[in-house]
PDB file of N, CA, C, O and CB in Angstrom:
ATOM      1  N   UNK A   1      -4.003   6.726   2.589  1.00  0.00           N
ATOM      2  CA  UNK A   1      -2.912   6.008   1.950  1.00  0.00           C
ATOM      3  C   UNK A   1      -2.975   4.495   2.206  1.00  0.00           C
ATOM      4  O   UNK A   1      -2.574   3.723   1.335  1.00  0.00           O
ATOM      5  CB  UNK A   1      -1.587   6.559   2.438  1.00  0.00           C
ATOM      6  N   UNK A   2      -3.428   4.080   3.283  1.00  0.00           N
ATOM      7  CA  UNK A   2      -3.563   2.478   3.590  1.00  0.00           C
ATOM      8  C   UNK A   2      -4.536   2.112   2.572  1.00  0.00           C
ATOM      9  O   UNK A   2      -4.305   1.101   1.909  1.00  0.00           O
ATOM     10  CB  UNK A   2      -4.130   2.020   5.195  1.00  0.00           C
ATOM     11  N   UNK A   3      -5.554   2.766   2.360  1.00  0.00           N
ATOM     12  CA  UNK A   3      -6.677   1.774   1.295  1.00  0.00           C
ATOM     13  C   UNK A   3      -6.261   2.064   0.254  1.00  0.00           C
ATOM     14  O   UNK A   3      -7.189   1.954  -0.547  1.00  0.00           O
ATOM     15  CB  UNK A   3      -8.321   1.993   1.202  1.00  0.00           C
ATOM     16  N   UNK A   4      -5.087   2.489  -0.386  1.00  0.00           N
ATOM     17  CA  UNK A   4      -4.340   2.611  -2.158  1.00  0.00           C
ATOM     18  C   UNK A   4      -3.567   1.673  -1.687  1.00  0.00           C
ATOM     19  O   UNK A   4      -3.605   0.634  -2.345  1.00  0.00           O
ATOM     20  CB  UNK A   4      -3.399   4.191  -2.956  1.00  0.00           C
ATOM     21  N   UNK A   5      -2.602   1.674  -0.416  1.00  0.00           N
ATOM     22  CA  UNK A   5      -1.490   0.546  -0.905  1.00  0.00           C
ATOM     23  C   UNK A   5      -2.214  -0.676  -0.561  1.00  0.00           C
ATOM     24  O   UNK A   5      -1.443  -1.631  -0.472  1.00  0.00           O
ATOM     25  CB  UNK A   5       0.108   0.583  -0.099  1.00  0.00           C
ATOM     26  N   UNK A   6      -3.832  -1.059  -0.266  1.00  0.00           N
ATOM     27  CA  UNK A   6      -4.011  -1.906   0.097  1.00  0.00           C
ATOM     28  C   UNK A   6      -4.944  -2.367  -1.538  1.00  0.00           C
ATOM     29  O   UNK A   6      -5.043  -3.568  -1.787  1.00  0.00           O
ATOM     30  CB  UNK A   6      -4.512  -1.769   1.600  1.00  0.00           C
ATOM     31  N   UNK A   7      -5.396  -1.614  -2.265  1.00  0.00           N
ATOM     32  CA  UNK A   7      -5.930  -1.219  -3.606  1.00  0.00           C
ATOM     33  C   UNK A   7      -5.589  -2.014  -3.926  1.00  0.00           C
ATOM     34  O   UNK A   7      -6.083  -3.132  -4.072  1.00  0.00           O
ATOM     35  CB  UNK A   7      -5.723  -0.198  -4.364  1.00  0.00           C
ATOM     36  N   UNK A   8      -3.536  -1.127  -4.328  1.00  0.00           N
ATOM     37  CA  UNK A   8      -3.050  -1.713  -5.418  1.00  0.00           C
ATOM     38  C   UNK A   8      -2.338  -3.085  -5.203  1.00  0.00           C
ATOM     39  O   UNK A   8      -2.100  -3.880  -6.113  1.00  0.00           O
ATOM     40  CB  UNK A   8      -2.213  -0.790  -6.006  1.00  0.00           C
ATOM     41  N   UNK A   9      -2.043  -3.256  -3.950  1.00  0.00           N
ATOM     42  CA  UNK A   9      -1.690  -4.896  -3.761  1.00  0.00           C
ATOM     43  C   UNK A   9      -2.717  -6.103  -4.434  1.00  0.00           C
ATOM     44  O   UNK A   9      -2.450  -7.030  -5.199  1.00  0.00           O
ATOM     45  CB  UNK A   9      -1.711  -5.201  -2.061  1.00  0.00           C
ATOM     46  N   UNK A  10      -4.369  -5.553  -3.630  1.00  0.00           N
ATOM     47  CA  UNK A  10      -5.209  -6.571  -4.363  1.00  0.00           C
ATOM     48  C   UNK A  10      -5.343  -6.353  -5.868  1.00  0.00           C
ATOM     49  O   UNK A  10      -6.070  -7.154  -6.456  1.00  0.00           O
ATOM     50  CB  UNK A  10      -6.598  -6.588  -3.780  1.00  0.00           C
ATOM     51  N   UNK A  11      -4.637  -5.201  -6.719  1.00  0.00           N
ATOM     52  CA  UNK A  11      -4.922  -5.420  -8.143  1.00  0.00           C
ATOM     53  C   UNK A  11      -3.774  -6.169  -8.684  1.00  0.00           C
ATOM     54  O   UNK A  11      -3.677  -6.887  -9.680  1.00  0.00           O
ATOM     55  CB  UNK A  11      -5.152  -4.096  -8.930  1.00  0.00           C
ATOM     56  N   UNK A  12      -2.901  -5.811  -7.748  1.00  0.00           N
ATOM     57  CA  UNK A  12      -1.710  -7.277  -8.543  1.00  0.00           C
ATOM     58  C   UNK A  12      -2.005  -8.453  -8.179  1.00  0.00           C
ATOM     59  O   UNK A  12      -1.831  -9.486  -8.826  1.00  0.00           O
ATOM     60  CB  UNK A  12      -0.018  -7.357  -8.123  1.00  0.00           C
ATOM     61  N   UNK A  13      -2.460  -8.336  -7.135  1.00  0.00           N
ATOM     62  CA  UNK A  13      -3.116 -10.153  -6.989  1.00  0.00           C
ATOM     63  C   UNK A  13      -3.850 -10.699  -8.253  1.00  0.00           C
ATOM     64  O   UNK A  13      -3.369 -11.742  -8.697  1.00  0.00           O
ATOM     65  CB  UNK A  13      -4.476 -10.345  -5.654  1.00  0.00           C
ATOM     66  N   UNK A  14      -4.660 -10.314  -8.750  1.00  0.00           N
ATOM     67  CA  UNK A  14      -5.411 -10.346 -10.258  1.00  0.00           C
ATOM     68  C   UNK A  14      -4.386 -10.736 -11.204  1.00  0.00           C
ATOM     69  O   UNK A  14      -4.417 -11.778 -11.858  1.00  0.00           O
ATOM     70  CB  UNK A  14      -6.068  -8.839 -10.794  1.00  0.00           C
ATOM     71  N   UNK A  15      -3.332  -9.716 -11.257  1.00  0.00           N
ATOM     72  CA  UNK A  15      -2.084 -10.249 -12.696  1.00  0.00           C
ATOM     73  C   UNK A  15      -1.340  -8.753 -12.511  1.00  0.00           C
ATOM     74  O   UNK A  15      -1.677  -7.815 -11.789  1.00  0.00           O
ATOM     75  CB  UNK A  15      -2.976 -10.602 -14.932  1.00  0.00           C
ATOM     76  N   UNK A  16      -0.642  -8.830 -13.076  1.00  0.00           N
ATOM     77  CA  UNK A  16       0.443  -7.816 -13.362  1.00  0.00           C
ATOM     78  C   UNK A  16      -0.157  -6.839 -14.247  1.00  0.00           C
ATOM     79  O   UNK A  16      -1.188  -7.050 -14.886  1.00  0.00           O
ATOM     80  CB  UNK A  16       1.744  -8.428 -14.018  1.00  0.00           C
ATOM     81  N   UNK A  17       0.663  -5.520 -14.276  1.00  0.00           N
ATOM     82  CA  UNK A  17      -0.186  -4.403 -14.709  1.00  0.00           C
ATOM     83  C   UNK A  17       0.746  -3.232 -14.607  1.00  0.00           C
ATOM     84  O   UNK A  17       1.475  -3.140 -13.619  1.00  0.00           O
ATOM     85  CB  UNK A  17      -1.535  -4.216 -13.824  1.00  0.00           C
ATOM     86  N   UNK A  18       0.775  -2.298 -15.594  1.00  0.00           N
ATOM     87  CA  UNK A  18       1.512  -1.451 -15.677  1.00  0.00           C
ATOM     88  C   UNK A  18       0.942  -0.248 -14.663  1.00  0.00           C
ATOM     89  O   UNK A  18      -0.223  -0.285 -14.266  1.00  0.00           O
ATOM     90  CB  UNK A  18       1.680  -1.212 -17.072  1.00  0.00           C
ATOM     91  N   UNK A  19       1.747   0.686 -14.326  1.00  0.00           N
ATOM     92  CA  UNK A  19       1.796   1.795 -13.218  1.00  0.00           C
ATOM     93  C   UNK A  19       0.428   2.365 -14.161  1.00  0.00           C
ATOM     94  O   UNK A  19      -0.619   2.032 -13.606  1.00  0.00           O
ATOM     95  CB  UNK A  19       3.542   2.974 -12.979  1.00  0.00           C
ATOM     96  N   UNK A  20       0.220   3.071 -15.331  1.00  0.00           N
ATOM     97  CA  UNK A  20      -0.655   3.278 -15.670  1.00  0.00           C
ATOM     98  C   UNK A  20      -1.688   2.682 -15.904  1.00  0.00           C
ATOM     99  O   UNK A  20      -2.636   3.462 -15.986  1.00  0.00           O
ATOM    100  CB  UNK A  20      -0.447   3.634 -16.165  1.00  0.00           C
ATOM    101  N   UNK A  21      -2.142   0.880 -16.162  1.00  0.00           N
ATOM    102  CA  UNK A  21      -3.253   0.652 -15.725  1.00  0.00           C
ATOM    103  C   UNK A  21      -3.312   0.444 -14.404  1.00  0.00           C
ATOM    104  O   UNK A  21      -4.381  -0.165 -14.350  1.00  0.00           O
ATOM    105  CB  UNK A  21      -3.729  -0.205 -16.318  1.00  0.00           C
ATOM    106  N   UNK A  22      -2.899   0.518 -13.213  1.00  0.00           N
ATOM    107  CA  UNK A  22      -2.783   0.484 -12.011  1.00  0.00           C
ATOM    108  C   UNK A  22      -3.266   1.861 -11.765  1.00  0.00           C
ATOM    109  O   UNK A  22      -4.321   1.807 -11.134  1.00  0.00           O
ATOM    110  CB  UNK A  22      -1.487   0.076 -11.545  1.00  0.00           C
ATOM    111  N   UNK A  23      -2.863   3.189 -12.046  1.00  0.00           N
ATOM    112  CA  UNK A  23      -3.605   4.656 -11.856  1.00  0.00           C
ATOM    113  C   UNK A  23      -5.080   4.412 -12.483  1.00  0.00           C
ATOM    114  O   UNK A  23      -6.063   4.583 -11.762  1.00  0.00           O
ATOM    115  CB  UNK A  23      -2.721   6.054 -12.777  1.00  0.00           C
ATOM    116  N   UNK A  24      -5.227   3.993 -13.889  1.00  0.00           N
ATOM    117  CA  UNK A  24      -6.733   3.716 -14.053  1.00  0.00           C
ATOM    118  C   UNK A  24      -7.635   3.351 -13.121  1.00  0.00           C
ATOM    119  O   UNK A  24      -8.410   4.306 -13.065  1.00  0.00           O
ATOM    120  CB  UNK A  24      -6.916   2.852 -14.826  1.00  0.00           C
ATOM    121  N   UNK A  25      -7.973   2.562 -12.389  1.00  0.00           N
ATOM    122  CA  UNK A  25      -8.545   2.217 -11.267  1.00  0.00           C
ATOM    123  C   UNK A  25      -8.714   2.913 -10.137  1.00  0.00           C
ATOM    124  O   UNK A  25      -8.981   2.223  -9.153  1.00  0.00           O
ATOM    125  CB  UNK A  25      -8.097   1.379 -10.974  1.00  0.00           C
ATOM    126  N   UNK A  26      -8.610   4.531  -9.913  1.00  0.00           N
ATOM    127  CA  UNK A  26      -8.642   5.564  -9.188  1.00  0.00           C
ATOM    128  C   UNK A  26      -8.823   6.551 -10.420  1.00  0.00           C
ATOM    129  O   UNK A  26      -8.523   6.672 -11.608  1.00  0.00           O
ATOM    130  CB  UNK A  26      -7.404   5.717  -8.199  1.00  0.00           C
ATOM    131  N   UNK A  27      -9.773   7.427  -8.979  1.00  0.00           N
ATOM    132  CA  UNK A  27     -10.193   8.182  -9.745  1.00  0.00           C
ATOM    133  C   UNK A  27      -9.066   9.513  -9.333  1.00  0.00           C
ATOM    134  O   UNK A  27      -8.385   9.779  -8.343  1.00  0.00           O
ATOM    135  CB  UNK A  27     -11.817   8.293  -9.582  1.00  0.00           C
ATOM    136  N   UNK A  28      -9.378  10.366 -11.127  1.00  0.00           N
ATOM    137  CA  UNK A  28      -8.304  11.059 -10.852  1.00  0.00           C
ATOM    138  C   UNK A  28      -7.187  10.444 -11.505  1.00  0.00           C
ATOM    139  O   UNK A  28      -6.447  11.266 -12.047  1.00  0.00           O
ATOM    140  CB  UNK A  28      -8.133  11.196  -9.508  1.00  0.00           C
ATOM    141  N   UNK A  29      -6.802   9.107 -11.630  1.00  0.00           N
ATOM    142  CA  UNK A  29      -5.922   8.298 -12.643  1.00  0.00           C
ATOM    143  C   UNK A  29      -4.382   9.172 -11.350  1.00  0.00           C
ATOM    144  O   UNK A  29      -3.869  10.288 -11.277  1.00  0.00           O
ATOM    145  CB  UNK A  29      -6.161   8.938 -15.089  1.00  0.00           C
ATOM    146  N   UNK A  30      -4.265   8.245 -10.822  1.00  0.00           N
ATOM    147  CA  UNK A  30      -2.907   9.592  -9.793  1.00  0.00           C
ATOM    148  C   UNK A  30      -1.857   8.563  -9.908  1.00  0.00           C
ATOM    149  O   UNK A  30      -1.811   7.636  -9.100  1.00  0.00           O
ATOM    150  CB  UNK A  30      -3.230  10.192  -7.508  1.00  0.00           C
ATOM    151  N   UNK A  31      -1.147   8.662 -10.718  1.00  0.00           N
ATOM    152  CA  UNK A  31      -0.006   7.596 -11.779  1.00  0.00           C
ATOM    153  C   UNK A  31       1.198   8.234 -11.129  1.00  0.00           C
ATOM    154  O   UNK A  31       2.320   7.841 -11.447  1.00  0.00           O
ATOM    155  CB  UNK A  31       0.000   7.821 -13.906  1.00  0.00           C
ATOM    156  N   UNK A  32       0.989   9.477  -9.977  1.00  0.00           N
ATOM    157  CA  UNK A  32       2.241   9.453  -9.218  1.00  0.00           C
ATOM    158  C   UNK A  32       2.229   9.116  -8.297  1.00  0.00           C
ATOM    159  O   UNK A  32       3.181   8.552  -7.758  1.00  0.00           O
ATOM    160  CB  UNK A  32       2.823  10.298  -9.039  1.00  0.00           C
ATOM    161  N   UNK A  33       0.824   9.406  -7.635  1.00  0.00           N
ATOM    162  CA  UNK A  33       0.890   8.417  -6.225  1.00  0.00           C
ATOM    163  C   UNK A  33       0.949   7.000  -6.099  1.00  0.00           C
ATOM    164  O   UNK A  33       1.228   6.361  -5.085  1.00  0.00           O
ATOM    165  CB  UNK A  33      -0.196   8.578  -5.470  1.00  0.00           C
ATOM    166  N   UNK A  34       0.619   6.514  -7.387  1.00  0.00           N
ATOM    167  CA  UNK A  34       0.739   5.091  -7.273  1.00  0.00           C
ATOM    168  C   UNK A  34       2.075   4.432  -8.067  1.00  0.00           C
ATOM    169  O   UNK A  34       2.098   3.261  -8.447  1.00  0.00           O
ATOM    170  CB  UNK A  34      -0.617   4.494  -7.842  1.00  0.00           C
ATOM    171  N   UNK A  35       3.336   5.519  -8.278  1.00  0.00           N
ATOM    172  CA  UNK A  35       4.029   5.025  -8.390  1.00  0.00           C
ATOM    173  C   UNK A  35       5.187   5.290  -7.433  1.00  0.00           C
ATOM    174  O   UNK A  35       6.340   4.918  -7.649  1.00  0.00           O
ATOM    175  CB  UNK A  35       4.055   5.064  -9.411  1.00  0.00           C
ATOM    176  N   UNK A  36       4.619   6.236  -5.924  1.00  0.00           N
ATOM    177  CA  UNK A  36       5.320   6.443  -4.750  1.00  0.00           C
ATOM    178  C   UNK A  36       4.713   4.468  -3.929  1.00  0.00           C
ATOM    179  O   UNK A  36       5.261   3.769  -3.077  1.00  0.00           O
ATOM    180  CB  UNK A  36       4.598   8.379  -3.793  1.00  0.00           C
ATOM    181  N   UNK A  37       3.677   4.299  -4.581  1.00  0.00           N
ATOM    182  CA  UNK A  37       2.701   3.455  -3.548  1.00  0.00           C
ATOM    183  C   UNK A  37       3.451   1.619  -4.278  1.00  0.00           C
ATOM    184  O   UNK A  37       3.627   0.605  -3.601  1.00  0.00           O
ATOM    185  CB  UNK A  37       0.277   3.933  -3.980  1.00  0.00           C
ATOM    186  N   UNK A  38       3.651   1.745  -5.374  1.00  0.00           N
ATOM    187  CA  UNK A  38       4.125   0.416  -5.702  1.00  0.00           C
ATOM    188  C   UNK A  38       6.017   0.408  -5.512  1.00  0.00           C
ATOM    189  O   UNK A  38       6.622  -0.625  -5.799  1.00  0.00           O
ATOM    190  CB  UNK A  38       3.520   0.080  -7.455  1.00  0.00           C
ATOM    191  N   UNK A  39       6.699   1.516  -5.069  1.00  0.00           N
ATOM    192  CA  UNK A  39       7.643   1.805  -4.576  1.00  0.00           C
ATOM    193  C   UNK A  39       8.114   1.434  -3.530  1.00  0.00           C
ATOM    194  O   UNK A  39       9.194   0.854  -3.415  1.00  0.00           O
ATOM    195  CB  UNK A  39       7.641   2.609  -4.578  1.00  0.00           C
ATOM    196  N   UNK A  40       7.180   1.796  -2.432  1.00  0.00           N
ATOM    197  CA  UNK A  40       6.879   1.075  -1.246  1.00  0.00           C
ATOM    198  C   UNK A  40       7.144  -0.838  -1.082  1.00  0.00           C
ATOM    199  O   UNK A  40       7.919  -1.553  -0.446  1.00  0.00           O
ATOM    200  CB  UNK A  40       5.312   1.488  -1.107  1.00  0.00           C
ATOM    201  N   UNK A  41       6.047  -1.052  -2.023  1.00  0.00           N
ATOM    202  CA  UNK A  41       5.509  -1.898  -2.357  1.00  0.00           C
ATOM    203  C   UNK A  41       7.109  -2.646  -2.730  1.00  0.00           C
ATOM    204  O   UNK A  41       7.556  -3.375  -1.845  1.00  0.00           O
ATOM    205  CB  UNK A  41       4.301  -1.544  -3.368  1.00  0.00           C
ATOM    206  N   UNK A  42       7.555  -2.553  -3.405  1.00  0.00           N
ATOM    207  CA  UNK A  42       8.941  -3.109  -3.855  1.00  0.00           C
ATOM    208  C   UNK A  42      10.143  -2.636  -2.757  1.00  0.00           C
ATOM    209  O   UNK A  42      11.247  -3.124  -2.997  1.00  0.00           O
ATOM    210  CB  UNK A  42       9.311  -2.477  -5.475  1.00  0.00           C
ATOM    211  N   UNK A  43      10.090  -2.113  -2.067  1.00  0.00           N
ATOM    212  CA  UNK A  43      11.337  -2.076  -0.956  1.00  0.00           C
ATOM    213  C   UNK A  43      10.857  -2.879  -0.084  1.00  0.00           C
ATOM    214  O   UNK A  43      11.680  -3.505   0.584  1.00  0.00           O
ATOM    215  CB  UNK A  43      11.766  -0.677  -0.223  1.00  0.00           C
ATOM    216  N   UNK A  44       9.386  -3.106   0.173  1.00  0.00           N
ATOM    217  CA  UNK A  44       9.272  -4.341   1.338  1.00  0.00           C
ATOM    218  C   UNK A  44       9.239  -5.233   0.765  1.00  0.00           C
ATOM    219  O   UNK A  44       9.123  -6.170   1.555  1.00  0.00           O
ATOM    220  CB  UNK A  44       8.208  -4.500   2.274  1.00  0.00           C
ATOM    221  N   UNK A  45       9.288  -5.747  -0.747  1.00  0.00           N
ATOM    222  CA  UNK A  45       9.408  -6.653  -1.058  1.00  0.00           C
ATOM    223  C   UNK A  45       8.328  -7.455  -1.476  1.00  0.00           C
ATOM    224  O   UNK A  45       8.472  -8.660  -1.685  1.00  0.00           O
ATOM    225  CB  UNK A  45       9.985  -6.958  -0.381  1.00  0.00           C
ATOM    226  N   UNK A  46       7.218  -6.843  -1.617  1.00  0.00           N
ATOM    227  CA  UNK A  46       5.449  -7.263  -2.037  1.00  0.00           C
ATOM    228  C   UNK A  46       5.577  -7.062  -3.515  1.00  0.00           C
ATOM    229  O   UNK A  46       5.030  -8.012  -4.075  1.00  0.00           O
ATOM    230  CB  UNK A  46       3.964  -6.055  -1.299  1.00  0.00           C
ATOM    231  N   UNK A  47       6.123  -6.132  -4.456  1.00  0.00           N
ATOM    232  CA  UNK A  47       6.302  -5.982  -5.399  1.00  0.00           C
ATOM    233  C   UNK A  47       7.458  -6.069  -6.464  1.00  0.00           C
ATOM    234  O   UNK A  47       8.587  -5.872  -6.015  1.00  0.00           O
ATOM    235  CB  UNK A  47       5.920  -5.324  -5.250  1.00  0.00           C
ATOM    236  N   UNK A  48       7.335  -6.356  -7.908  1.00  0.00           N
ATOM    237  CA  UNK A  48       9.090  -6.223  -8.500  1.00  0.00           C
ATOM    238  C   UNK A  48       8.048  -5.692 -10.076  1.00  0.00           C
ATOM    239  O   UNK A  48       6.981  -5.469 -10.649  1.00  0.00           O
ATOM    240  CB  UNK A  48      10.589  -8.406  -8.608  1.00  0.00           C
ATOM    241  N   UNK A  49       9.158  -5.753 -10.043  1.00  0.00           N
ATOM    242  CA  UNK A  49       8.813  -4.730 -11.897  1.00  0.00           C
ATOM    243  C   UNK A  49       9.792  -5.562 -12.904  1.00  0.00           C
ATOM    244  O   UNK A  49      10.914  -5.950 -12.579  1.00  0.00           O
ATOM    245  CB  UNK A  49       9.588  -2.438 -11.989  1.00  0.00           C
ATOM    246  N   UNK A  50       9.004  -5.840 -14.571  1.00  0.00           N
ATOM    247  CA  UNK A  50       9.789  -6.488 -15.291  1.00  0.00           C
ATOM    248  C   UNK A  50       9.351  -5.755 -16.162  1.00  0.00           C
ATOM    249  O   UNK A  50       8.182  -5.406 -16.329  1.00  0.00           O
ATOM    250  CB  UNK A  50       9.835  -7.834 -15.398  1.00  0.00           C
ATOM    251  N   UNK A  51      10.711  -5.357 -17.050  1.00  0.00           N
ATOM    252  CA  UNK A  51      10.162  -4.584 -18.424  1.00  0.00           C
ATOM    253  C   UNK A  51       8.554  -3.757 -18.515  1.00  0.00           C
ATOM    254  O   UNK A  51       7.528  -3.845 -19.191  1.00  0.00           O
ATOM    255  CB  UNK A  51      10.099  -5.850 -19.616  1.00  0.00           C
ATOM    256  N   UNK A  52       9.081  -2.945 -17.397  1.00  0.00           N
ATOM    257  CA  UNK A  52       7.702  -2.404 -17.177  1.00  0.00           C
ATOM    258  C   UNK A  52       6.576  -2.493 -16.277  1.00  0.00           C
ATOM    259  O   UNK A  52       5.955  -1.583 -15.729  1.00  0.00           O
ATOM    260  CB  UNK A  52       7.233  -2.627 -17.965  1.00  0.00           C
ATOM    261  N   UNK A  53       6.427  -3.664 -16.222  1.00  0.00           N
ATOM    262  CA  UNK A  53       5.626  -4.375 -15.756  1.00  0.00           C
ATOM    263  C   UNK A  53       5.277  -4.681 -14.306  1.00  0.00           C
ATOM    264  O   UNK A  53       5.831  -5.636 -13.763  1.00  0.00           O
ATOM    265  CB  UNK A  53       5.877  -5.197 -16.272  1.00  0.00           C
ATOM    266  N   UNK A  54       4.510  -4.033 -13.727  1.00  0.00           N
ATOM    267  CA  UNK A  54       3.874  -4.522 -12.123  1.00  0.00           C
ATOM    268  C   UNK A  54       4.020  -5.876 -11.809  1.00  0.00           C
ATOM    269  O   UNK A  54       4.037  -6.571 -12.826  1.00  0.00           O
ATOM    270  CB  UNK A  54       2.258  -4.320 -11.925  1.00  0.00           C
ATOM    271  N   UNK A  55       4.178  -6.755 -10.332  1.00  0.00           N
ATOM    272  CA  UNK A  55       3.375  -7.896 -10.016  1.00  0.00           C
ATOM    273  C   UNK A  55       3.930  -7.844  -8.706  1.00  0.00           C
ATOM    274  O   UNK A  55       4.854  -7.358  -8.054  1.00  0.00           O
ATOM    275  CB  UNK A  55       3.499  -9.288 -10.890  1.00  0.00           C
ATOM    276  N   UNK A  56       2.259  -9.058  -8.580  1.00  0.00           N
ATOM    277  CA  UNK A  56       3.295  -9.271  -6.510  1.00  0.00           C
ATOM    278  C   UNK A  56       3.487 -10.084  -6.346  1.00  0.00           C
ATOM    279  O   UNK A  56       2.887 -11.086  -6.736  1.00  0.00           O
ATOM    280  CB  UNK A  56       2.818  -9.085  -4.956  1.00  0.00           C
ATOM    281  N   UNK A  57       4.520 -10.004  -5.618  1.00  0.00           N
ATOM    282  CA  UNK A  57       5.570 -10.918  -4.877  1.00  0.00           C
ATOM    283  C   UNK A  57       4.624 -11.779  -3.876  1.00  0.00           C
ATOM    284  O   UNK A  57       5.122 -12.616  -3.123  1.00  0.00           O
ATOM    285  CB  UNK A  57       6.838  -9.950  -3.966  1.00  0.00           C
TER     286      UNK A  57
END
């Protein structure tokens, strides 16, 4: 679990990105774990969501 939430942090560093192109980038496409993992990600405050939309904080 540390090298996904550490994944998907460095793929928002790149630009913003929806939960499903964010699962693209794993294999397996796991669009639920990575939307337990950018969850995370937004209660500590590394992440926010706009109309959809991934980015980091």
């Amino acid at each position: 679990m540390p090298e996904q939430v550490k994944a998907v942090r460095d793929l928002l560093a790149i630009g913003p990105q929806t939960t499903d192109a964010l699962a693209d980038h794993f294999k397996g496409k796991p669009a639920k774990a990575i939307e337990q993992v950018i969850a995370a990600l937004e209660v500590l405050g590394q992440a926010k969501q706009e109309d959809g939309i991934w980015q980091g904080v």
